[in-house]
C-alpha positions in Angstrom: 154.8 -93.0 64.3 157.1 -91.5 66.9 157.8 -87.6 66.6 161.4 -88.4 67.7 163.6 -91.4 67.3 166.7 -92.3 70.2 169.6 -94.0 67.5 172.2 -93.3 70.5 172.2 -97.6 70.8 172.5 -98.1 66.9 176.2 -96.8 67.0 179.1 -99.0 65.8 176.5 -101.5 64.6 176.2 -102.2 60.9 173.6 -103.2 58.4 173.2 -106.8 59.0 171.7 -106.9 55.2 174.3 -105.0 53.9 176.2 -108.1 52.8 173.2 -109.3 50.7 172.8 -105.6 48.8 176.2 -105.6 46.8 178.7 -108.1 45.4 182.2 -107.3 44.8 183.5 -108.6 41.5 186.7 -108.3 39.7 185.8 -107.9 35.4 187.9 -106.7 32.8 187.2 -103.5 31.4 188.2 -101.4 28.2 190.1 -98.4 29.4 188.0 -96.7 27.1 184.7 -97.6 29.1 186.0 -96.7 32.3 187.1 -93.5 31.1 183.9 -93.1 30.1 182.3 -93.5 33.3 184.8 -91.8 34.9 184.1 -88.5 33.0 180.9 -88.8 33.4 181.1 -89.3 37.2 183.1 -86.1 37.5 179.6 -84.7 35.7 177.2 -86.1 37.9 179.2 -85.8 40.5 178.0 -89.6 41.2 180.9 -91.9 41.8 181.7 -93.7 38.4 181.3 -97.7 39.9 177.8 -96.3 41.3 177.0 -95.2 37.2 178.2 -98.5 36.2 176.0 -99.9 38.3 172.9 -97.9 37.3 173.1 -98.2 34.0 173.7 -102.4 34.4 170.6 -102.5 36.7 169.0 -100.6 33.8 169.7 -102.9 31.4 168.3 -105.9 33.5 165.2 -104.0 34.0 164.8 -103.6 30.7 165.5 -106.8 29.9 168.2 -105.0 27.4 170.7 -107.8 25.7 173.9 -106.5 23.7 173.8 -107.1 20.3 176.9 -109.6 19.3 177.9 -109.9 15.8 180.6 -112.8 15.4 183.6 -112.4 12.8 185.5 -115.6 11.6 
């Protein structure tokens, strides 16, 4: 491993997997959610889309599912 590394060449040139990280979605959320988030972002001081997404890549890991109860 080199002691020092020259990234003078890498500038202006992005990620070329950056694309395949992150998707970006439109959903419909409850204000109530968001404000959630949002007041927990100012907490953390993480941004609140960033929380959202932690918590949903939690929930895969976890193999969490919500619980639905339908009403008729």
């Amino acid at each position: 491993m080199r002691k020092e590394y020259d990234f003078e060449n890498m500038k202006g040139r992005k990620n070329p997997y950056a694309k395949h990280l992150k998707k970006q979605v439109t959903i419909r959320m409850s204000v109530d959610i968001i404000e959630y988030f949002k007041e927990l972002a100012e907490e953390t001081g993480v941004p609140y889309q960033n929380l959202i997404n932690l918590y949903l890549r939690d929930c895969v890991q976890s193999n969490r599912r919500p619980s639905l109860t339908w009403s008729s």
